[in-house]
N, C-alpha and C positions, 0 to 999 in steps of 0.2 A: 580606673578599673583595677582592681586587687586580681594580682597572680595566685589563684590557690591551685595545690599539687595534695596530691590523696599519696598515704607513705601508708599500705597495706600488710599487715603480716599477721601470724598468729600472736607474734608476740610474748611467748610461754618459757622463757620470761624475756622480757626486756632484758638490753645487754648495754654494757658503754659501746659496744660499737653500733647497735640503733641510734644510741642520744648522741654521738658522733655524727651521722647521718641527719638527724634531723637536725641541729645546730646548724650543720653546713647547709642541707637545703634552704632553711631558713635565709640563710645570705642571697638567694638563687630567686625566691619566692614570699609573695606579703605572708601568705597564710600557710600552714602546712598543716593537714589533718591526719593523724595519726589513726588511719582505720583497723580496729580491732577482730579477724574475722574469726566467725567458726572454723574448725578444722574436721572434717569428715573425714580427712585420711590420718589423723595423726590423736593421738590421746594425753589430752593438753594435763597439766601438773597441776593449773590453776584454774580455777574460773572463769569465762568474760570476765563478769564483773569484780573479781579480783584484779586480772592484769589490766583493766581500765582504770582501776584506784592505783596501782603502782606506775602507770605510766601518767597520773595526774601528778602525784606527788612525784617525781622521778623528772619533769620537765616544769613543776613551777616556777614560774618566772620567763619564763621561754617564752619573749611574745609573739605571737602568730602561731603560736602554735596549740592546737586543740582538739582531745579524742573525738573518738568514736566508735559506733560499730555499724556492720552492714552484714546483709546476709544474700545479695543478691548478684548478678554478673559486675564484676568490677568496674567496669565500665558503664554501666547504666548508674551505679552509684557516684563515680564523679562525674557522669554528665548531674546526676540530680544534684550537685553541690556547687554546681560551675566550674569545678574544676578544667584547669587547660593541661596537666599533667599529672601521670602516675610514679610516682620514684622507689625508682626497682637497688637494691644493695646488691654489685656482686666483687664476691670476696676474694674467687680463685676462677679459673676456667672451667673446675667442672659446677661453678652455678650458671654457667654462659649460656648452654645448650637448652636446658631449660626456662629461664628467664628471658632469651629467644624467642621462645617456640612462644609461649604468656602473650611477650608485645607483638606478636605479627598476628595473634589470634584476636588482640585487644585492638589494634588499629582496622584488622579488618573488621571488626563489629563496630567503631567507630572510629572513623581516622580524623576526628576533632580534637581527639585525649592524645598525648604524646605519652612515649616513656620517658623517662629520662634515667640512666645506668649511671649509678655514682660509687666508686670504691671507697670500702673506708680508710682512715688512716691505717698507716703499715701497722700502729700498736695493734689492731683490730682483725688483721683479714685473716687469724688462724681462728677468730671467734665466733663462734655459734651458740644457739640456748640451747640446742643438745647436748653439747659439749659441757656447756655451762649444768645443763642440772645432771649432768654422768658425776663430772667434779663434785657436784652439793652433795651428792647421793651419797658417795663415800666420806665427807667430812671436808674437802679438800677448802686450800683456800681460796676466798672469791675474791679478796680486794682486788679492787684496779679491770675486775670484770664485770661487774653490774655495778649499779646505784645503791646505796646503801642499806634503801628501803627494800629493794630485792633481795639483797644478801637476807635481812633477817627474816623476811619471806621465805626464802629457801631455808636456812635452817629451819625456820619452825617445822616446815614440812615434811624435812626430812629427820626431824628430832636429833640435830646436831650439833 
């Protein structure tokens, strides 16, 4: 029986500290599915279906590992996928509080799906894609913070 874990974010944009994340799950897990979701609170820079083409090319070669998207309660999504676990990234302690509150809400709507709280490498925990497209915004530089394919993503974007 294949260990699959659902790795949920907006993803706007992918960062080296996701592909950090999902490498290492990977070690943990057969399969890791990279779910892509809408953001109702947030006003995403790319499309879905742009940040599902950059997190294709951004993890080729990666085996067990393969997107997605979902639009519906997190957990009815990896019960539908068989998934045994959700893998949550926290960076600092104030994503504690609420990545918390997510898994006790998630285990009570079904307590078959685990979480599982993985940090990234120390190069990563000050990184966020907020942070990341404040930097693109003004020019700054992105090496050694996304995939490559995202960097000229983000210039294009921001005509930089």
């Amino acid at each position: 029986m294949n260990k699959i874990a659902i790795y949920p974010g907006t993803f706007d944009p992918l960062t080296n500290g996701h592909i950090d994340l999902i490498q290492r799950s990977l070690l943990i897990f057969d399969k890791v599915i990279i779910a892509v979701a809408p953001s109702s609170k947030k006003q995403p820079l790319f499309s879905t279906e742009e940040r599902i083409q950059l997190i294709e090319e951004s993890i080729h070669g990666f085996d067990g590992a393969t997107v997605d998207t979902f639009s519906s309660l997190l957990v009815n999504y990896a019960k539908s996928r068989s998934s045994v676990a959700i893998i949550r990234g926290l960076r600092a302690i104030s994503d504690f509080e609420y990545e918390l509150q997510m898994a006790l809400m998630n285990r009570r709507l079904d307590s078959t799906v685990e979480t599982v709280f993985m940090m990234p490498s120390e190069e990563y925990t000050f990184l966020s894609s907020s942070l990341v497209k404040e930097v693109a915004s003004f020019g700054g530089a992105l090496q050694g913070l996304v995939p490559e394919s995202v960097e000229m993503a983000l210039k294009k974007k921001f005509n930089t």
